[in-house]
C-alpha positions as CSV (number, residue, x, y, z in Angstrom):
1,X,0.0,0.0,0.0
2,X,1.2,3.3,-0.8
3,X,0.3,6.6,1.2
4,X,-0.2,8.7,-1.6
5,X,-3.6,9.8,-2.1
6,X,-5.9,7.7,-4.6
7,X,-7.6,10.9,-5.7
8,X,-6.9,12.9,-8.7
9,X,-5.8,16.5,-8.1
10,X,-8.6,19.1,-9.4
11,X,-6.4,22.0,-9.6
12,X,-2.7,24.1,-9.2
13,X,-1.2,22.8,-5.6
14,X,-0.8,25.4,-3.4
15,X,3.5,26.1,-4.0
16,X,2.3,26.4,-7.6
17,X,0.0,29.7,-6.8
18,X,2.1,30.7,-4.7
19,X,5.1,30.8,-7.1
20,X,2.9,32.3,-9.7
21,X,1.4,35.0,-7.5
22,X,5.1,35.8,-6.6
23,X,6.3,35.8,-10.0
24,X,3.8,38.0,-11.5
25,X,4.3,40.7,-8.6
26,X,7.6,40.9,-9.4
27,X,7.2,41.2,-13.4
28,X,5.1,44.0,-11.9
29,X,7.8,45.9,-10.0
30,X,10.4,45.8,-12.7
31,X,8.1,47.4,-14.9
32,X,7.0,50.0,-12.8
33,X,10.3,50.9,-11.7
34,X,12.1,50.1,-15.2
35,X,13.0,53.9,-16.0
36,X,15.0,54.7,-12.5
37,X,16.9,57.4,-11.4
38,X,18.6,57.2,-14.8
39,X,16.5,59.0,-16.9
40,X,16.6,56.7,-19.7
41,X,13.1,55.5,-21.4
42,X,10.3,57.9,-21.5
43,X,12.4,61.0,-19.7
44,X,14.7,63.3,-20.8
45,X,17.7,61.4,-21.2
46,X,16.3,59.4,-24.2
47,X,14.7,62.1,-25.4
48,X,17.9,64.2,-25.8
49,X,20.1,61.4,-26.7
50,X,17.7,60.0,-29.4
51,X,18.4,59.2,-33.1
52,X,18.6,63.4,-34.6
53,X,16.8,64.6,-37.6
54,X,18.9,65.9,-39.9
55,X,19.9,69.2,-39.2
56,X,21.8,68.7,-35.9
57,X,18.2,67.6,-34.1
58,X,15.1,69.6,-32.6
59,X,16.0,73.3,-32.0
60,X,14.8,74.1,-28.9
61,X,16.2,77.9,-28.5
62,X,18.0,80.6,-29.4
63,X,21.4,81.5,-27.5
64,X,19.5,84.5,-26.3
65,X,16.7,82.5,-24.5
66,X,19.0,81.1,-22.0
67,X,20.0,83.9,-19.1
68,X,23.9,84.2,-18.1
69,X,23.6,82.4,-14.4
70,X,20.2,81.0,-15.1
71,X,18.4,78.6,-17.7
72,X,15.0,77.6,-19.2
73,X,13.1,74.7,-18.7
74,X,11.5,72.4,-22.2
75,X,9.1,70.7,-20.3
76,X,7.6,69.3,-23.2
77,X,11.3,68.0,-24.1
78,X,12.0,67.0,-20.4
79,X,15.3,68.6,-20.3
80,X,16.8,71.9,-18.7
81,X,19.3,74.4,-20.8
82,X,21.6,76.5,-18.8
83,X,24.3,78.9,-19.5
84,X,26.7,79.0,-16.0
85,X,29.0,81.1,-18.0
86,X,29.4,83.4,-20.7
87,X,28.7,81.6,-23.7
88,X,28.7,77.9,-22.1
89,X,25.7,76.1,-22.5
90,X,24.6,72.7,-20.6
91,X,21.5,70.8,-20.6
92,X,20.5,68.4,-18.1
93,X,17.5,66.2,-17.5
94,X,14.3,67.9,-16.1
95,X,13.5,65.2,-14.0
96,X,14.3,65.5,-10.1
97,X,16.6,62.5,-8.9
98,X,14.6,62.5,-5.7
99,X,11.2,61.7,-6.9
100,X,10.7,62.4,-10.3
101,X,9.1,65.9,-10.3
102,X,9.4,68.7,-12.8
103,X,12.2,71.2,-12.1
104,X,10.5,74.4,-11.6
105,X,13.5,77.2,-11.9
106,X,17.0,78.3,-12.7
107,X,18.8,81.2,-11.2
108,X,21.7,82.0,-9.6
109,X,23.4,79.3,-11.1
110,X,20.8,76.8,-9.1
111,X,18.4,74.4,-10.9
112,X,15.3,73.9,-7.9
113,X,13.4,71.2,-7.6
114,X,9.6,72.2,-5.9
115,X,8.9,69.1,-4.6
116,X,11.0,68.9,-1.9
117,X,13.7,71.5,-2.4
118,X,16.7,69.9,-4.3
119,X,19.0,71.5,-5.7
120,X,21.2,70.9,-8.3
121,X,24.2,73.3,-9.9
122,X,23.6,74.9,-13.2
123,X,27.3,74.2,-14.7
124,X,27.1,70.4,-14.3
125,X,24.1,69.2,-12.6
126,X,25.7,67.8,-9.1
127,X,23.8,67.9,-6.2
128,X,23.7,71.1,-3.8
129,X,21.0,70.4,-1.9
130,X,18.8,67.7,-0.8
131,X,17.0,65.8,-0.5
132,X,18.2,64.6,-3.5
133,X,21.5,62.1,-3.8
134,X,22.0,62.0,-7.5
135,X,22.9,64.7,-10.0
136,X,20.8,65.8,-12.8
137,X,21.6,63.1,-15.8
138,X,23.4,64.9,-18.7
139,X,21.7,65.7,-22.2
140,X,23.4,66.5,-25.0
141,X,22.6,69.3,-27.1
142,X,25.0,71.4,-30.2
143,X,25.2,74.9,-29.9
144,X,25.3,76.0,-33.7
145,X,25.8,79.8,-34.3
146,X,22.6,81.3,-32.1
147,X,20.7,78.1,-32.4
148,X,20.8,75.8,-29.4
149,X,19.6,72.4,-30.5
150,X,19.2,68.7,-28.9
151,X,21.6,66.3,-30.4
């Protein structure tokens, strides 16, 4: 005699749901938290990096638009242009390192988060103030002439 059971299973033992239940919560959080701190996917980072037109890629101002000290925001391009110096020109993602919000201003040679009150430095995007850990990812533009474009 043998002391398995003489009945048939009718469905998924119980390690099996569990395993799946586990497996599909996890699928879950990678997606969710696929585009990181890094910028890269849907954010700035790709945008600025992305394949360019021809032309140099999108314009997205003149030299002119972007104050000595300060910088503009593209939200629609997810990335902030600032000029720290005198004809030097840097673009950074838009997107906060602490929590994903919008930057809201440049001046002073400050980009400020108003989430929570990072802030980040205008010439090359470190870290000034926190909350935030992480610098501001890089994007790359091409200054042409007046024409500032993404590259």
């Amino acid at each position: 005699m043998s002391s398995a059971s003489s009945h048939p299973s009718a469905g998924p033992d119980r390690r099996s749901v569990v395993a799946a239940v586990g497996a599909a919560g996890l699928a879950a959080a990678l997606t969710a938290c696929g585009s990181g701190d890094d910028s890269a996917g849907t954010g700035a980072a790709a945008t600025a990096t992305g394949a360019a037109p021809e032309g140099g890629g999108a314009a997205l101002a003149r030299t002119a638009d972007i104050p000595e000290g300060g910088g503009k925001i593209f939200e629609d391009r997810g990335v902030v242009v600032t000029q720290p110096t005198a004809g030097t020109y840097k673009a950074f993602s838009a997107e906060c390192t602490h929590q994903g919000c919008a930057v809201g201003s440049v001046a002073n040679g400050t980009i400020v988060c108003p989430c929570h009150g990072s802030e980040f430095s205008a010439a090359d995007g470190s870290v000034r103030k926190g909350p935030a850990t992480k610098g501001l990812a890089p994007a790359r533009i091409t200054v042409s002439g007046d024409d500032i474009r993404l590259a």
